[in-house]
py3Dmol code that shows the C-alpha trace and the ligand (Angstrom):
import py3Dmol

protein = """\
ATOM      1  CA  UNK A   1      12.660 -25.301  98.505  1.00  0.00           C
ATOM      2  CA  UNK A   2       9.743 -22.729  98.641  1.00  0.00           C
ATOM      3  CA  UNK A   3       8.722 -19.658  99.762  1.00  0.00           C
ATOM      4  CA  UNK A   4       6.140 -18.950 102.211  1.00  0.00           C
ATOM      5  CA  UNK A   5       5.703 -16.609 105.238  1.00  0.00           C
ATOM      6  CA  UNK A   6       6.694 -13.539 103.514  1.00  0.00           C
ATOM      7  CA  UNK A   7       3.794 -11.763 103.402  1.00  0.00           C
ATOM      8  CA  UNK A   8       4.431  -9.739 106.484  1.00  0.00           C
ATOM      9  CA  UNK A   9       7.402  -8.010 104.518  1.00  0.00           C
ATOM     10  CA  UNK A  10       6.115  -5.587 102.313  1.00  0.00           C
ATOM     11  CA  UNK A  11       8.850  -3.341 102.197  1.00  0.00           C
ATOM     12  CA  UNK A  12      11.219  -5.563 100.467  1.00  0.00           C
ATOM     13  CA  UNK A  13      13.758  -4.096  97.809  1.00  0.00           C
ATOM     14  CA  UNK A  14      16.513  -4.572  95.433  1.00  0.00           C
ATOM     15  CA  UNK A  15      19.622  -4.885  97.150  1.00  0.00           C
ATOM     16  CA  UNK A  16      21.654  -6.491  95.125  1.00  0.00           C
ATOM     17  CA  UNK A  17      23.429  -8.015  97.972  1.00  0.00           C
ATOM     18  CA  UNK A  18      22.883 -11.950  96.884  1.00  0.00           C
ATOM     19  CA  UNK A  19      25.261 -11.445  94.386  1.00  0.00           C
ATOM     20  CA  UNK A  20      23.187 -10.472  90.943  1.00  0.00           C
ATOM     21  CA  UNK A  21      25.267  -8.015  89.646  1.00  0.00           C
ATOM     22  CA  UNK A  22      24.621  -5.269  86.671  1.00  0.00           C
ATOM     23  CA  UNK A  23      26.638  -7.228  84.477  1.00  0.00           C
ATOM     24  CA  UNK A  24      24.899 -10.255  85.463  1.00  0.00           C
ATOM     25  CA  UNK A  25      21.698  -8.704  84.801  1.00  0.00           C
ATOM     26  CA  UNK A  26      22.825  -7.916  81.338  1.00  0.00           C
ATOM     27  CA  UNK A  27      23.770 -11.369  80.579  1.00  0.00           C
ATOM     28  CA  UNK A  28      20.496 -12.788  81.804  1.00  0.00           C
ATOM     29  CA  UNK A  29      18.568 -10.421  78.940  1.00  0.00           C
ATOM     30  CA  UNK A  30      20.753 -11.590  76.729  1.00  0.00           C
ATOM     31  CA  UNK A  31      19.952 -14.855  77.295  1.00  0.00           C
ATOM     32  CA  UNK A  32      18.926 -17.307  73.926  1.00  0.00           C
ATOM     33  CA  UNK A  33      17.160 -20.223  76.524  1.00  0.00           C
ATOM     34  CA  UNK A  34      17.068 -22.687  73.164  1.00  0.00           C
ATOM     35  CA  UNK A  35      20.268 -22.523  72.461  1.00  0.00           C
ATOM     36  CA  UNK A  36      21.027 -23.708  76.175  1.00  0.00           C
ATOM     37  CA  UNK A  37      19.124 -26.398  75.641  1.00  0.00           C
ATOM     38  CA  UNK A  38      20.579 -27.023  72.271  1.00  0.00           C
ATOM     39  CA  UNK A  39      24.116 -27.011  74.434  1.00  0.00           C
ATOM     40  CA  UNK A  40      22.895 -29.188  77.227  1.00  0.00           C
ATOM     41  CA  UNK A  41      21.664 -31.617  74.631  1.00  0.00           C
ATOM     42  CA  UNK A  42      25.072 -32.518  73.611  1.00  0.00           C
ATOM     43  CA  UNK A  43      26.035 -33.022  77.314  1.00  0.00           C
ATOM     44  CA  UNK A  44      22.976 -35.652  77.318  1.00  0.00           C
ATOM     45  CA  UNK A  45      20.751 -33.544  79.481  1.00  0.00           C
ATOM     46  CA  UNK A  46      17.084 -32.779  78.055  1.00  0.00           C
ATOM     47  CA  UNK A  47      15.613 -29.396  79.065  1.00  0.00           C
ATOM     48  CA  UNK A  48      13.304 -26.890  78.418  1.00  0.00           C
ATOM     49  CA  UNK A  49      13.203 -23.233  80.176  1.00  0.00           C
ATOM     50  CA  UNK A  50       9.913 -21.861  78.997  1.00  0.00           C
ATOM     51  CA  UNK A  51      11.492 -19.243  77.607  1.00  0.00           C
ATOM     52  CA  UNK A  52      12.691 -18.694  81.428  1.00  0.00           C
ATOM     53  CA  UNK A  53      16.044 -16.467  80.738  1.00  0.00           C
ATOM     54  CA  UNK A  54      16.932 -16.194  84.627  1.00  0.00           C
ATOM     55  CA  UNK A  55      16.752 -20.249  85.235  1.00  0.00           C
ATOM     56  CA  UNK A  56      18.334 -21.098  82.506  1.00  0.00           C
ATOM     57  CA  UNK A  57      21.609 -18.328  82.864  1.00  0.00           C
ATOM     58  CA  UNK A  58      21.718 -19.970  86.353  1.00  0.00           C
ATOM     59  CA  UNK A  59      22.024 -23.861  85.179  1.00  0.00           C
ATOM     60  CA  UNK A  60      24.227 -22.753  82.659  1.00  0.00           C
ATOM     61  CA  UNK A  61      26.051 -21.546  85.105  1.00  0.00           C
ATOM     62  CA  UNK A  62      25.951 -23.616  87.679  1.00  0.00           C
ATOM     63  CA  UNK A  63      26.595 -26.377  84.673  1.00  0.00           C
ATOM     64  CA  UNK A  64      29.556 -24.514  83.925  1.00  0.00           C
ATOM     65  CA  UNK A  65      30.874 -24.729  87.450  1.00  0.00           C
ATOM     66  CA  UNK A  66      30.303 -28.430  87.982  1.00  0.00           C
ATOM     67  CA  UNK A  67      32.367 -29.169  84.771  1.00  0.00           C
ATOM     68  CA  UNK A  68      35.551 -26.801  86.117  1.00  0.00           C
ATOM     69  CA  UNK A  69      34.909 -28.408  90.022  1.00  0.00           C
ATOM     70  CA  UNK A  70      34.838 -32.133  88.325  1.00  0.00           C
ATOM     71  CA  UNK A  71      37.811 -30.981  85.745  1.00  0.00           C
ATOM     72  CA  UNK A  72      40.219 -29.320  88.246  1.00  0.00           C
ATOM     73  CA  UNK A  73      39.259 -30.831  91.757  1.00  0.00           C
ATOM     74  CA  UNK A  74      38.681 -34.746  90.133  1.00  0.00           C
ATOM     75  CA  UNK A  75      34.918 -34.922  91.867  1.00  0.00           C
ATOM     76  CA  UNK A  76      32.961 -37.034  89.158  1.00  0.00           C
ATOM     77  CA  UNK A  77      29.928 -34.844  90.131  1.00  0.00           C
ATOM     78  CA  UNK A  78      27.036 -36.174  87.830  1.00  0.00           C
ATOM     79  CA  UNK A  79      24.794 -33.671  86.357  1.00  0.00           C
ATOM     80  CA  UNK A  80      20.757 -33.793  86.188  1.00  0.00           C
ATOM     81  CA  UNK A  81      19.591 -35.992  83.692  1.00  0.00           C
ATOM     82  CA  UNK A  82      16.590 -33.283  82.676  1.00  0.00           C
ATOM     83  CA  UNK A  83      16.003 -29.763  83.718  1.00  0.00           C
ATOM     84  CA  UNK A  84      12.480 -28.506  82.817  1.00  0.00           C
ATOM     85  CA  UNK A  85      10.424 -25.006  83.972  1.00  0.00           C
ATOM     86  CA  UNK A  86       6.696 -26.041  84.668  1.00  0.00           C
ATOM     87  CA  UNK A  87       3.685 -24.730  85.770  1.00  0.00           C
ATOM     88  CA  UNK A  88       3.820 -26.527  89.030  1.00  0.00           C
ATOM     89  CA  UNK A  89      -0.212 -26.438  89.186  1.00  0.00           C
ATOM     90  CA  UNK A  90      -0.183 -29.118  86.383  1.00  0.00           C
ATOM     91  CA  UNK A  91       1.942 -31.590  88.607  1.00  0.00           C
ATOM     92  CA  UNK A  92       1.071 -34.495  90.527  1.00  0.00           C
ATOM     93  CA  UNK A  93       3.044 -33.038  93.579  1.00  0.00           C
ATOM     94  CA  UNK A  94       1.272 -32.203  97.076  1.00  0.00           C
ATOM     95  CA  UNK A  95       3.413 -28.900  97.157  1.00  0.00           C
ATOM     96  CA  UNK A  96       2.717 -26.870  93.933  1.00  0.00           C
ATOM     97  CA  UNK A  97       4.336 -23.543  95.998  1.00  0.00           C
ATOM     98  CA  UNK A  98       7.585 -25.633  95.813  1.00  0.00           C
ATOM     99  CA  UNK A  99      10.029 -23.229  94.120  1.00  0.00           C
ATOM    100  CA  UNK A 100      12.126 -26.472  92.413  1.00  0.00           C
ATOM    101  CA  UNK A 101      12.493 -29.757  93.180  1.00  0.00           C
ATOM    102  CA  UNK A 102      15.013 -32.761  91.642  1.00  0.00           C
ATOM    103  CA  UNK A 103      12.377 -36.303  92.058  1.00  0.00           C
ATOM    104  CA  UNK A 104      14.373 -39.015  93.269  1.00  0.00           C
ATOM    105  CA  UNK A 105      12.270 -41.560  91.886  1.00  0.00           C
ATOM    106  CA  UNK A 106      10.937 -42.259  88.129  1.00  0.00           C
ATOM    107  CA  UNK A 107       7.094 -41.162  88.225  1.00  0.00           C
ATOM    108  CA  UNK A 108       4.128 -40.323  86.478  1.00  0.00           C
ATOM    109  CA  UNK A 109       4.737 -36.339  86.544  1.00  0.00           C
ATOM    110  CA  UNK A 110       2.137 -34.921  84.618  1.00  0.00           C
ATOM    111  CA  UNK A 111      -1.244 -34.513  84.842  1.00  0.00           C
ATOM    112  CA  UNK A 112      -2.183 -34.641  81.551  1.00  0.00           C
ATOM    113  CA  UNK A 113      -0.040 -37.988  80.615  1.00  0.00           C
ATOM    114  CA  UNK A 114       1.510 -41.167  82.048  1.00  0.00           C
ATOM    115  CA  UNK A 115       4.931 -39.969  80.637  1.00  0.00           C
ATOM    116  CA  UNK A 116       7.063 -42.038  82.883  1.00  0.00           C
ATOM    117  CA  UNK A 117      10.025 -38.866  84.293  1.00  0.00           C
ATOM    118  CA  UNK A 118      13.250 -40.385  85.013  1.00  0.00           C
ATOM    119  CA  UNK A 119      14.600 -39.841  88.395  1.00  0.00           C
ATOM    120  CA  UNK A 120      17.323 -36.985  89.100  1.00  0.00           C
ATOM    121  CA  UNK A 121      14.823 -34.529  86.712  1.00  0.00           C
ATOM    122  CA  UNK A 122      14.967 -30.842  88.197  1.00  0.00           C
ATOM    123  CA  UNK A 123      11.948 -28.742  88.270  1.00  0.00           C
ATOM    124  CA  UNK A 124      11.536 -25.674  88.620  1.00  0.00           C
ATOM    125  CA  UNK A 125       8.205 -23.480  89.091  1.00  0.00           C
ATOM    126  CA  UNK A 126       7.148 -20.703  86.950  1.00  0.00           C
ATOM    127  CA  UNK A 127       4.197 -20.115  89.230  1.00  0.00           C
ATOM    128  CA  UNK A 128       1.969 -19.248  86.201  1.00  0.00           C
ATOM    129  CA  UNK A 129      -1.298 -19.921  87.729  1.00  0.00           C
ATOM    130  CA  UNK A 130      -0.185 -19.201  91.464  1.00  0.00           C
ATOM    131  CA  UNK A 131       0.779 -15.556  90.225  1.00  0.00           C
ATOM    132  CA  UNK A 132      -2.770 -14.507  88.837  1.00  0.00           C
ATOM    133  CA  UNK A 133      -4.361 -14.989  91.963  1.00  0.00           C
ATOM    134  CA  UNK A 134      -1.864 -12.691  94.135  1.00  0.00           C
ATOM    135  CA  UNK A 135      -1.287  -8.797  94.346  1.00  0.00           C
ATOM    136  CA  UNK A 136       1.417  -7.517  92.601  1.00  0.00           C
ATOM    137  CA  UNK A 137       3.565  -7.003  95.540  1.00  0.00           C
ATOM    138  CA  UNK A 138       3.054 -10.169  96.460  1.00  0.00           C
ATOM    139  CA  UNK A 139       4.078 -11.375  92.762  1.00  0.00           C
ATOM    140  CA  UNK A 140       7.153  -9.902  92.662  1.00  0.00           C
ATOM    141  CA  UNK A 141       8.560 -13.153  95.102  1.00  0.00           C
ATOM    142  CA  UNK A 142       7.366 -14.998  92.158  1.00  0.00           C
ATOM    143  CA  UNK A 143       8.951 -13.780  89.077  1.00  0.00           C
ATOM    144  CA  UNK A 144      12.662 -15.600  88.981  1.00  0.00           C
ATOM    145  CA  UNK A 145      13.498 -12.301  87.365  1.00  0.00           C
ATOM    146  CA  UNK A 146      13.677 -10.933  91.621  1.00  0.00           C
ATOM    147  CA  UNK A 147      16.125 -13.915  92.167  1.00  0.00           C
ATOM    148  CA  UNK A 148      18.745 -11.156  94.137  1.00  0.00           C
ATOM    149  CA  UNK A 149      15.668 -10.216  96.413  1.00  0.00           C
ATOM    150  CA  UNK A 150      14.188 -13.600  96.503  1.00  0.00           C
ATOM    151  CA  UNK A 151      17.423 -15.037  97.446  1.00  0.00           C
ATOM    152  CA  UNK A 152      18.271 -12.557 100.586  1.00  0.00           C
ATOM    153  CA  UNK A 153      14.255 -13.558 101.571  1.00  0.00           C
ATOM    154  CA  UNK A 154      14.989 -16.906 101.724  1.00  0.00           C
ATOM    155  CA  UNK A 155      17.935 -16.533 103.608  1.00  0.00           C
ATOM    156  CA  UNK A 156      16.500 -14.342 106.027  1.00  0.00           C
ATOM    157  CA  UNK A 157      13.697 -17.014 106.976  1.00  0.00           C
ATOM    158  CA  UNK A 158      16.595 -19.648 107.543  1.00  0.00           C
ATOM    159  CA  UNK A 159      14.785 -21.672 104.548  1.00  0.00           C
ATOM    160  CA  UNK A 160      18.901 -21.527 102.507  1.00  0.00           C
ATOM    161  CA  UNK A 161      21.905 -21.197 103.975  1.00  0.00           C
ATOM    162  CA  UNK A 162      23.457 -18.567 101.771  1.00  0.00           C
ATOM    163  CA  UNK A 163      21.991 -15.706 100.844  1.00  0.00           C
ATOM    164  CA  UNK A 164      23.790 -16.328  97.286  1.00  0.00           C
ATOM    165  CA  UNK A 165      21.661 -16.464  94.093  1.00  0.00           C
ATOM    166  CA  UNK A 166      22.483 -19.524  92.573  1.00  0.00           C
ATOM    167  CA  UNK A 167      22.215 -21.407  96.135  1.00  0.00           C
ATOM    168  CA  UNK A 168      18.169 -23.142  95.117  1.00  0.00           C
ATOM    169  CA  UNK A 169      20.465 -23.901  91.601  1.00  0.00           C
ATOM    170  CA  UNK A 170      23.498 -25.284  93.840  1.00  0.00           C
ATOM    171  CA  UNK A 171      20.715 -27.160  96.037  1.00  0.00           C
ATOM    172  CA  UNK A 172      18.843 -29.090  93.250  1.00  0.00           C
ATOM    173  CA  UNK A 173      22.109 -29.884  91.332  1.00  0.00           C
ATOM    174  CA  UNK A 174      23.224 -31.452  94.928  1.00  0.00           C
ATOM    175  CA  UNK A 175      20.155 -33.769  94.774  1.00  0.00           C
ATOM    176  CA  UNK A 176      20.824 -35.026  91.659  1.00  0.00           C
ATOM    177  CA  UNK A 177      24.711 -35.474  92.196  1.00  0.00           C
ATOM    178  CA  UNK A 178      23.895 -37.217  95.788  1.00  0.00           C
ATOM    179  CA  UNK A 179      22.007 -39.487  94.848  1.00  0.00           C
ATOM    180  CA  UNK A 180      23.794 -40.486  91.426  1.00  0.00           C
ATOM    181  CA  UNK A 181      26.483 -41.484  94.104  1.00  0.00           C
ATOM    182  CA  UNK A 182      24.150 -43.202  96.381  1.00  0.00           C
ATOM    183  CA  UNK A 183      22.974 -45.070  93.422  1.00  0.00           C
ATOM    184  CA  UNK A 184      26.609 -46.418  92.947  1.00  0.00           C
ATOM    185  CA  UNK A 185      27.638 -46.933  96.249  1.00  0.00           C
ATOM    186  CA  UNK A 186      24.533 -48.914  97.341  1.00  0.00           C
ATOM    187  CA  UNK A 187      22.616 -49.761  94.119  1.00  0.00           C
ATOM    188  CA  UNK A 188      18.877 -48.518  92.991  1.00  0.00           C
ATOM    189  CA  UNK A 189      17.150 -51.623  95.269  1.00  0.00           C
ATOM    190  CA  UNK A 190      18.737 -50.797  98.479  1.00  0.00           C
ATOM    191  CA  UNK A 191      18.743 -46.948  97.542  1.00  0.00           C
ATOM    192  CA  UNK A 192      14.691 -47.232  97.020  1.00  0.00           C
ATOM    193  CA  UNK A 193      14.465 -48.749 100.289  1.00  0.00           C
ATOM    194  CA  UNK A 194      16.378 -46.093 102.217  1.00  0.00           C
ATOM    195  CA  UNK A 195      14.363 -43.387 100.040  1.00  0.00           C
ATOM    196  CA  UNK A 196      10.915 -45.381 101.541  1.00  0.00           C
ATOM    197  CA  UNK A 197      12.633 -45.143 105.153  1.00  0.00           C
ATOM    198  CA  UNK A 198      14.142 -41.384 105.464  1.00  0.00           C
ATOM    199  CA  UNK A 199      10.397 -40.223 104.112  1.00  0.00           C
ATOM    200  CA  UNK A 200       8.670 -41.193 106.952  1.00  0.00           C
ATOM    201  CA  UNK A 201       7.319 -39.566 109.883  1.00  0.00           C
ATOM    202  CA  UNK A 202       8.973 -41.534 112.128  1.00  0.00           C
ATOM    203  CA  UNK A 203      12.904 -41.328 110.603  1.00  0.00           C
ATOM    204  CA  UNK A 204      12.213 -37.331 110.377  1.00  0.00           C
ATOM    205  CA  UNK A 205      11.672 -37.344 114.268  1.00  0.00           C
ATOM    206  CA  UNK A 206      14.628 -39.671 114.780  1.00  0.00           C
ATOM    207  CA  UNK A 207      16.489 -37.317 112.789  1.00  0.00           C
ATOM    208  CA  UNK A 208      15.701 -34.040 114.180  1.00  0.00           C
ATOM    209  CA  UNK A 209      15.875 -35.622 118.143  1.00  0.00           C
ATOM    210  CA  UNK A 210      19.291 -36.972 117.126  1.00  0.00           C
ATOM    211  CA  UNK A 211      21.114 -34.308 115.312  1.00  0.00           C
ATOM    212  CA  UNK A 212      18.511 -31.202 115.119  1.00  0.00           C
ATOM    213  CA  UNK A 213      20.561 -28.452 117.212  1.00  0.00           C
ATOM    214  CA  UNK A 214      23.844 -29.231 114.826  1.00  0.00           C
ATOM    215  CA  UNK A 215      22.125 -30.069 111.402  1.00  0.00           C
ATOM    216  CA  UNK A 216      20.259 -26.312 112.088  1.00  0.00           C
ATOM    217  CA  UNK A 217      23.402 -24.485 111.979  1.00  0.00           C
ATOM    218  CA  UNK A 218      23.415 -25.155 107.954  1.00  0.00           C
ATOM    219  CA  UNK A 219      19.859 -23.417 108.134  1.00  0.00           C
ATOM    220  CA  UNK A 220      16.477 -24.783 109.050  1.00  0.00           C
ATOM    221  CA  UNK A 221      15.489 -26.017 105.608  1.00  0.00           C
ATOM    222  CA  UNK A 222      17.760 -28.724 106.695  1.00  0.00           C
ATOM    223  CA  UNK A 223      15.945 -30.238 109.077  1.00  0.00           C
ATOM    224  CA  UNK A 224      13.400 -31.680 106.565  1.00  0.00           C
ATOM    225  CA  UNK A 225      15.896 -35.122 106.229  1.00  0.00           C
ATOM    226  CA  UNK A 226      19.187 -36.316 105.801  1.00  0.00           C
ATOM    227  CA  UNK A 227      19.188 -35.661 102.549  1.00  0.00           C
ATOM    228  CA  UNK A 228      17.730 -31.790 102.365  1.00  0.00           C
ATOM    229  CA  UNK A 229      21.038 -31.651 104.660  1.00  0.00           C
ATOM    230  CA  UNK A 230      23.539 -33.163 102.715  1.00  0.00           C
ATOM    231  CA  UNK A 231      22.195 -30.652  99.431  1.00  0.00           C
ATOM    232  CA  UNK A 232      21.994 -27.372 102.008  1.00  0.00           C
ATOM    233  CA  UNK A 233      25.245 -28.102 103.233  1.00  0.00           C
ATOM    234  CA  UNK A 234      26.414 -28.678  99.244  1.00  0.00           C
ATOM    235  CA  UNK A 235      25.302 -25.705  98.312  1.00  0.00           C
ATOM    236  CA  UNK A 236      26.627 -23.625 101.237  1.00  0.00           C
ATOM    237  CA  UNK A 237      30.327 -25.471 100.867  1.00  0.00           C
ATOM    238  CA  UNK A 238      30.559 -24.381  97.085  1.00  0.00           C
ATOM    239  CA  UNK A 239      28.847 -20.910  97.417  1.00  0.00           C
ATOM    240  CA  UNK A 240      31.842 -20.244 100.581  1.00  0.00           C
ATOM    241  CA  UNK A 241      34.644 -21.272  98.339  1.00  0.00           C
ATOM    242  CA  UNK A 242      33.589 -18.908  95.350  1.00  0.00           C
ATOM    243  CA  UNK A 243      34.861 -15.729  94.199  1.00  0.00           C
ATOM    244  CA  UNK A 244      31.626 -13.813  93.833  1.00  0.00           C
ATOM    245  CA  UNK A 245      33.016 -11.865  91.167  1.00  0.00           C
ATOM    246  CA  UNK A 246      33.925 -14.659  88.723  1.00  0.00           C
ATOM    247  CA  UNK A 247      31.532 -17.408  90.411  1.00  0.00           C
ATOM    248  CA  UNK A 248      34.740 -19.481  90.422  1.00  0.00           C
ATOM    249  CA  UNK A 249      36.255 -21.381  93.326  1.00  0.00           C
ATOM    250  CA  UNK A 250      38.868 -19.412  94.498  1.00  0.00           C
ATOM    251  CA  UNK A 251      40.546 -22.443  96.554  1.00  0.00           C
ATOM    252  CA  UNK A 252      39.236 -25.934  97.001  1.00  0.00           C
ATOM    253  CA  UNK A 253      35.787 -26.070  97.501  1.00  0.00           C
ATOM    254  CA  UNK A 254      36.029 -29.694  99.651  1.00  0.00           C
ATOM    255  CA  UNK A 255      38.980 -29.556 102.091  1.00  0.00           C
ATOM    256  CA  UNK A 256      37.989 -29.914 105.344  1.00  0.00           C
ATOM    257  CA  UNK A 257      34.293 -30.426 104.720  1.00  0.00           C
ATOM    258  CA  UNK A 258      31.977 -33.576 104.067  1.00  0.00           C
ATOM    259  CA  UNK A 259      32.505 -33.905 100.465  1.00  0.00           C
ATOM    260  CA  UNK A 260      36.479 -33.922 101.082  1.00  0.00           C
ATOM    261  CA  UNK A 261      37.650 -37.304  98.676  1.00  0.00           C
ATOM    262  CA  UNK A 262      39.136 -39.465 101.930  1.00  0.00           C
ATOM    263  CA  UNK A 263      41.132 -42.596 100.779  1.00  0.00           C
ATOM    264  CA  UNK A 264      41.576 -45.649 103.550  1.00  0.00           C
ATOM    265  CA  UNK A 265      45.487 -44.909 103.843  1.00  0.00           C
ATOM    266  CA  UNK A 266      44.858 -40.979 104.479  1.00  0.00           C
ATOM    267  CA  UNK A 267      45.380 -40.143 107.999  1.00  0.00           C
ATOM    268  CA  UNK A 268      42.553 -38.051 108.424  1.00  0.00           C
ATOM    269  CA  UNK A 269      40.200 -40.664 107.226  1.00  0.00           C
ATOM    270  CA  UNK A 270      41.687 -43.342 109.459  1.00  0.00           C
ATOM    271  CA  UNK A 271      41.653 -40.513 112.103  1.00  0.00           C
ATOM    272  CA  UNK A 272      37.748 -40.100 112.428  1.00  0.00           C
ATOM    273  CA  UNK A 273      36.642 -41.436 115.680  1.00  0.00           C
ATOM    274  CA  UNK A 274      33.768 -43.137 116.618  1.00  0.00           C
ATOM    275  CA  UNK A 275      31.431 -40.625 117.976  1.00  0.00           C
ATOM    276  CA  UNK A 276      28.088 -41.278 119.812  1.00  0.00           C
ATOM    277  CA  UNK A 277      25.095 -39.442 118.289  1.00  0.00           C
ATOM    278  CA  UNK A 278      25.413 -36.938 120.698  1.00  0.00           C
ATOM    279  CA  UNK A 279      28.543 -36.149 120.519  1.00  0.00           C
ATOM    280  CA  UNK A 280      29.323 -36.684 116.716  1.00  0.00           C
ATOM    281  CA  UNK A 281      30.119 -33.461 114.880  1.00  0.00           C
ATOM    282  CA  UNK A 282      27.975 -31.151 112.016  1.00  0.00           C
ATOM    283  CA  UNK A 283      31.189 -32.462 109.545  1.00  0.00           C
ATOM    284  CA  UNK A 284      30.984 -36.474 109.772  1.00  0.00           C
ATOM    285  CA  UNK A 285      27.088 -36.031 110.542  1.00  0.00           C
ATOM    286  CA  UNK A 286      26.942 -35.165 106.743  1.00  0.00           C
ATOM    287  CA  UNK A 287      29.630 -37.148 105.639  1.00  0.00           C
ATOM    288  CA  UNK A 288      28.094 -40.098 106.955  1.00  0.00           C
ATOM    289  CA  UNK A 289      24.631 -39.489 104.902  1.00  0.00           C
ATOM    290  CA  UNK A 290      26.579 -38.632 101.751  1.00  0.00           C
ATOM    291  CA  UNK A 291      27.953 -41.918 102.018  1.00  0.00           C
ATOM    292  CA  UNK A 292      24.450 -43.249 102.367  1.00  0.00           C
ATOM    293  CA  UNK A 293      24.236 -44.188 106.023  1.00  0.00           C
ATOM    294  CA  UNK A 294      21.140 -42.431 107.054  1.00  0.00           C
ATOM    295  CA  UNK A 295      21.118 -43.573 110.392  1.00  0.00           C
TER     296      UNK A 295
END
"""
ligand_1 = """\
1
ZN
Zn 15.934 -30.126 98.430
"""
view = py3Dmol.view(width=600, height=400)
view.addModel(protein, "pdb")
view.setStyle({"model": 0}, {"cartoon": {"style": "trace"}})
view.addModel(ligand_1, "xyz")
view.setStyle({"model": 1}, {"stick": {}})
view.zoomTo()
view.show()
């Protein structure tokens, strides 16, 4: 997810419409980032904020809610294996304006070391370097600190499909839970294949001629691939079913959508027709690539 064509708005300001609220703002200063870490340790997940108070308050958070969802709604949701705040300039990724990112492969990350990352890692850029060559109006998209602002922004462009403040949090976390289930369901060989098909040029234009106008209406960040779809329309299905003051579902988050849990002898599973591309709708669209059929 990143940020770009925003330079043309200069008269952006706090709203606090995307849900950051005083209180929330409070908590976030308050924030002790090690003993997060020291927390999601015990949970087996290996981080490091940077001393990042606003990222890590919203993966605690969004940590927090995964546990109730799994807990309450039975979803075996799997959590990141690593969550880590880097200078994206000292990456081996094309995109160092990426705002986060969850790799679906093991690879050599860093630039300074053949440390080997494990796969379903999320990143997330503290723009260090990118920020000392900009104005500070054009900083303040930035600093995580804006996330309220930044998150109505990237709403407004279409890039998320809620203008909510955890939704890049609820996004990433989808990655990492999609593909712990595609790992399951079709194992890591045939899962590294599909991940060498849905990247190319040619499966992004099949993609976009075949289901572009409905896949849209999530927002237009999810026309990237199948699976930028399947963690837009995540994100967007939990972020609906919340009450914004508590950040807590207030009914359940999956009924009726593509992440619904659909046993054989459940009439609405044996229910779903067989549609032609054309005709088959935004719901079983994304059902069908969370269940890893890509096609
Ligand atoms: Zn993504």
């Amino acid at each position: 997810m990143e940020i770009q064509h925003y330079s043309n708005k200069k008269s952006f300001y706090p709203t606090f419409s995307a849900g950051v609220t005083k209180a929330i703002l409070k908590e976030i200063e308050n924030t002790d980032t090690i003993s997060i870490s020291n927390k999601l340790l015990k949970n087996g997940i290996s981080s490091d904020f940077n001393n990042n108070k606003t990222i890590a308050w919203c993966c605690n958070k969004v940590i927090e809610l995964i546990e109730h969802i799994n807990k309450k709604y039975k979803m075996n949701f799997a959590l990141p294996k690593g969550i880590f705040v880097k200078d994206f300039e000292n990456l081996n990724i094309d995109d160092t304006k990426t705002r986060a990112f969850c790799n679906l492969r093991p690879f050599e990350l860093y630039k300074s070391s053949e440390e080997v990352v494990p796969s379903r890692t999320i990143f997330f850029n503290n723009f260090e370097t990118l920020k000392q060559n900009l104005s500070p109006e054009n900083r303040f998209f930035y600093d995580w600190k804006n996330i309220d602002e930044i998150s109505d922004l990237t709403y407004d462009i279409k890039h998320s499909p809620t203008d909510f403040f955890l939704d890049t949090f609820f996004h990433e976390f989808a990655h990492a839970i999609h593909e712990t289930r595609l790992i399951n369901k079709l194992g890591p060989n045939k899962l590294s294949k599909q991940l060498d098909l849905i990247e190319t040029t040619k499966n992004v234009q099949n993609y976009r001629q075949k289901y572009g106008d409905r896949v849209k209406q999530i927002c237009d960040y999810a026309l990237q691939n199948q699976l930028e779809a399947v963690a837009c329309d995540m994100s967007k299905t939990i972020t609906e079913s919340l009450d914004k003051n508590t950040i807590h579902p207030n009914k359940q988050p999956f009924i009726d959508t593509a992440f619904e849990k659909l046993f054989f002898w459940q009439p609405k599973r044996i229910k779903i027709p067989v549609y032609s591309d054309e005709e088959r709708p935004l719901i079983e669209i994304i059902r069908s690539f969370w269940n890893g059929d890509f096609q």
